[in-house]
C-alpha positions as CSV (number, residue, x, y, z in Angstrom):
1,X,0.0,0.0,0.0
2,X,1.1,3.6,-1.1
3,X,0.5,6.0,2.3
4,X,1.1,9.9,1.6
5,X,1.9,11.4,5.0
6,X,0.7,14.8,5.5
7,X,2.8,16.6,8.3
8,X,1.2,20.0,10.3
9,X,1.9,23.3,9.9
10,X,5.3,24.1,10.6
11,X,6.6,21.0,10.5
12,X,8.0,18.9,7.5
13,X,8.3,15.6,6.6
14,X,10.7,13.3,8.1
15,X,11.4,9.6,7.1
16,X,12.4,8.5,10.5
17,X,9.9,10.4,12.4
18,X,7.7,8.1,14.8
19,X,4.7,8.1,13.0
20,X,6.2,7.4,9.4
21,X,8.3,4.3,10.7
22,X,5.1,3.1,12.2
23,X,3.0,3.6,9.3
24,X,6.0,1.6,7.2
25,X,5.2,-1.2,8.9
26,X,2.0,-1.4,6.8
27,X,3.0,0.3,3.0
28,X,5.7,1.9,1.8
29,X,4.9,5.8,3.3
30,X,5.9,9.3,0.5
31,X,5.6,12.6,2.0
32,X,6.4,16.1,0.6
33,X,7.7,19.3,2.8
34,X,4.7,21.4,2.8
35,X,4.3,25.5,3.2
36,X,1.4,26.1,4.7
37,X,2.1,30.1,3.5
38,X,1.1,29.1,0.6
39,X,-2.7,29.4,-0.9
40,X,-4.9,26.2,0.0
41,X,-5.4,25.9,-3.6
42,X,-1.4,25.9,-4.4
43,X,-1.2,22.8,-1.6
44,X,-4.2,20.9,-2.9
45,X,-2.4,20.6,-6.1
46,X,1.2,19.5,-4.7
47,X,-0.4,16.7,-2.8
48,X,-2.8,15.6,-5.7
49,X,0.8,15.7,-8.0
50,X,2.0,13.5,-5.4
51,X,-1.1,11.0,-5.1
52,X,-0.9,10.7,-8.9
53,X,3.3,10.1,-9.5
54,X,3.2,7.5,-6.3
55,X,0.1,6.0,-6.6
56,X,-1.2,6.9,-3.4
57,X,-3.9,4.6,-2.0
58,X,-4.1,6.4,1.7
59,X,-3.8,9.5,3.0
60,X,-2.8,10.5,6.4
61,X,-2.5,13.7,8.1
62,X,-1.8,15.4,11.3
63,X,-3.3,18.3,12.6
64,X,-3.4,20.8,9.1
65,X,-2.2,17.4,7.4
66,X,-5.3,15.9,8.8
67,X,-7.7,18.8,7.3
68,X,-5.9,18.4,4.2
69,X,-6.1,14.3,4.0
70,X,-9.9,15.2,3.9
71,X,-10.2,17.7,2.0
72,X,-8.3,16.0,-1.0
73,X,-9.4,12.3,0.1
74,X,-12.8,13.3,-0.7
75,X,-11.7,15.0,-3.8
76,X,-10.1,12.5,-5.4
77,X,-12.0,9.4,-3.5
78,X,-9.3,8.3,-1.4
79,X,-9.3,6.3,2.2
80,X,-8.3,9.1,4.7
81,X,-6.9,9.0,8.5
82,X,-7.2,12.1,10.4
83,X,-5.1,12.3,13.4
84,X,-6.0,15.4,15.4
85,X,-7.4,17.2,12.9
86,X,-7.6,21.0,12.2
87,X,-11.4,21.2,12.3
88,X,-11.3,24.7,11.6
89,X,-8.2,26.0,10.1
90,X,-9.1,29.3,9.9
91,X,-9.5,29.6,13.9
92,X,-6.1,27.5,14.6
93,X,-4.1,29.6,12.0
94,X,-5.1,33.2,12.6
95,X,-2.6,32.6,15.7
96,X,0.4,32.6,13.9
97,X,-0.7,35.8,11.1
98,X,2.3,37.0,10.4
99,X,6.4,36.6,11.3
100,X,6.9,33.4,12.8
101,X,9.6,30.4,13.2
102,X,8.7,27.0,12.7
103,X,9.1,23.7,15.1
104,X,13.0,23.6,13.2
105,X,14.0,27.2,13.4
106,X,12.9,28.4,9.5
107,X,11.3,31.4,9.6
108,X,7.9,32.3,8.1
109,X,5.5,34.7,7.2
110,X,2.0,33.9,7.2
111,X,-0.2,36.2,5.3
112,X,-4.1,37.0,6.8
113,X,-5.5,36.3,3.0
114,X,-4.1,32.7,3.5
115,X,-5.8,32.2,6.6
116,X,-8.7,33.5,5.1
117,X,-9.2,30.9,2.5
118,X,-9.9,28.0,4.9
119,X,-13.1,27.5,5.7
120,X,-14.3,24.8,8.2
121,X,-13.6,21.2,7.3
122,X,-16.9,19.8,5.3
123,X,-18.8,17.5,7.8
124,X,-21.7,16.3,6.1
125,X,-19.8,13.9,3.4
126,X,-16.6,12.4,6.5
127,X,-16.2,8.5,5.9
128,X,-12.8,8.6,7.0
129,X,-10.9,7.3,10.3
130,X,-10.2,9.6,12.8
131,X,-7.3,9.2,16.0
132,X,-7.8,12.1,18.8
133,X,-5.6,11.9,21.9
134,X,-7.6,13.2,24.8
135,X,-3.9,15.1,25.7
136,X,-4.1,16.8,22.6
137,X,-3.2,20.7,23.9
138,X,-4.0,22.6,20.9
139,X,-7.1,20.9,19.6
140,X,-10.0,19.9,21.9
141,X,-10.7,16.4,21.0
142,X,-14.4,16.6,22.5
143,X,-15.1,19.3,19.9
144,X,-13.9,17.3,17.0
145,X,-15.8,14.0,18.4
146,X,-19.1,16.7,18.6
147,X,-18.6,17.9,14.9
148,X,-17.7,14.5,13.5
149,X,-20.0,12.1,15.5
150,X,-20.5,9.7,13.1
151,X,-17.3,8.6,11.9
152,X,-14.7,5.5,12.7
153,X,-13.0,7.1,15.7
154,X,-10.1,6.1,18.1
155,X,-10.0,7.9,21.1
156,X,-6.7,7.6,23.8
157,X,-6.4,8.9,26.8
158,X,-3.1,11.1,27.2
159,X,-1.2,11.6,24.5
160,X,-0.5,15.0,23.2
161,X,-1.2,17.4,19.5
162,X,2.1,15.6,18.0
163,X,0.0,12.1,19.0
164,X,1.5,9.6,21.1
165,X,-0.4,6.2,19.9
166,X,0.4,5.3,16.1
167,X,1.6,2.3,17.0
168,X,-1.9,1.1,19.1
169,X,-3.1,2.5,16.0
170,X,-1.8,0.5,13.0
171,X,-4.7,-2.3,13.1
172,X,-7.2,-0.8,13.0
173,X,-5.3,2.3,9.6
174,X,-4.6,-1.3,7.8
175,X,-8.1,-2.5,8.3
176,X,-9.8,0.7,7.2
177,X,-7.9,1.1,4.3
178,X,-8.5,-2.5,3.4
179,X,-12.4,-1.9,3.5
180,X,-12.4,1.4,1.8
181,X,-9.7,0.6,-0.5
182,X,-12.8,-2.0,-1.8
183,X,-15.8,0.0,-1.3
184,X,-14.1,2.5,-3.6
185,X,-12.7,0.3,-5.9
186,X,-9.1,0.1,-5.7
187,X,-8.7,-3.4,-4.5
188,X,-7.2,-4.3,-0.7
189,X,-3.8,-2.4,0.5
């Protein structure tokens, strides 16, 4: 199985971070550095580039990566894991509006026309899998579980926004995908 990993804003992708050596354990996992400065529409089309030259068969995102796996996964009818989603981008960006450094020291600038152009993640049409961490200090998993009541969800106690149980996790991504994967045509992972 072909996994895209979509890391947060400010962070990038790294091949030996926790959660992409997990998720190796269950298909070979491509990522891309994303610049969340850049228009939502400019991203969108980075990470559909990369779903077509890898042959992506799952999405999974953290945080922004986790608004993003579901915003494209419904696109482009992918299986999608959201792990302590950004419900409402708009709300959890407008914090960092202008001159910033990122989790490795890069500095940033974050126009409010950017922020702008999120609007809240589309509830009505979720079928993915979502993992909250009840630690998570940034996001309040009770208000994602109260927007998105009626989709696969693992809850942990502890944990924190970076999520601490991947690993606890990987049975259940591999048996989601597997079902989507055939609801939507593409054959088991």
């Amino acid at each position: 199985m072909n996994i895209l990993y979509i890391h947060g804003f400010g962070s990038k992708f790294k091949s030996q971070s926790d959660k992409v050596k997990s998720l190796s354990s269950i298909g070979v996992v491509h990522g891309i550095d994303i610049d969340y400065t850049d228009r939502k529409s400019d991203i969108i089309s980075q990470l559909e580039s990369v779903i077509i030259q890898e042959d992506i068969e799952l999405l999974v995102g953290t945080s922004m990566g986790g608004y993003f796996s579901a915003e494209v996964g419904l696109m482009v009818g992918l299986p999608y894991v959201m792990i302590n989603p950004a419900m409402n981008p708009r709300t959890t960006l407008s914090k960092y509006i202008g001159e910033g450094v990122d989790y490795y020291g890069r500095p940033y600038h974050l126009e409010e026309s950017t922020v702008e152009e999120y609007d809240q993640m589309a509830l009505e049409k979720q079928h993915g899998l979502l993992l909250l961490d009840k630690g998570d200090e940034l996001i309040d998993y009770r208000e994602t579980v109260r927007l998105l009541p009626d989709i696969q969800t693992l809850i942990f106690e502890g944990g924190s926004h970076r999520f601490d149980h991947i690993d606890e996790s990987l049975e259940t991504i591999q048996q989601y995908a597997n079902r989507l994967s055939v609801v939507l045509g593409f054959g088991e992972c």
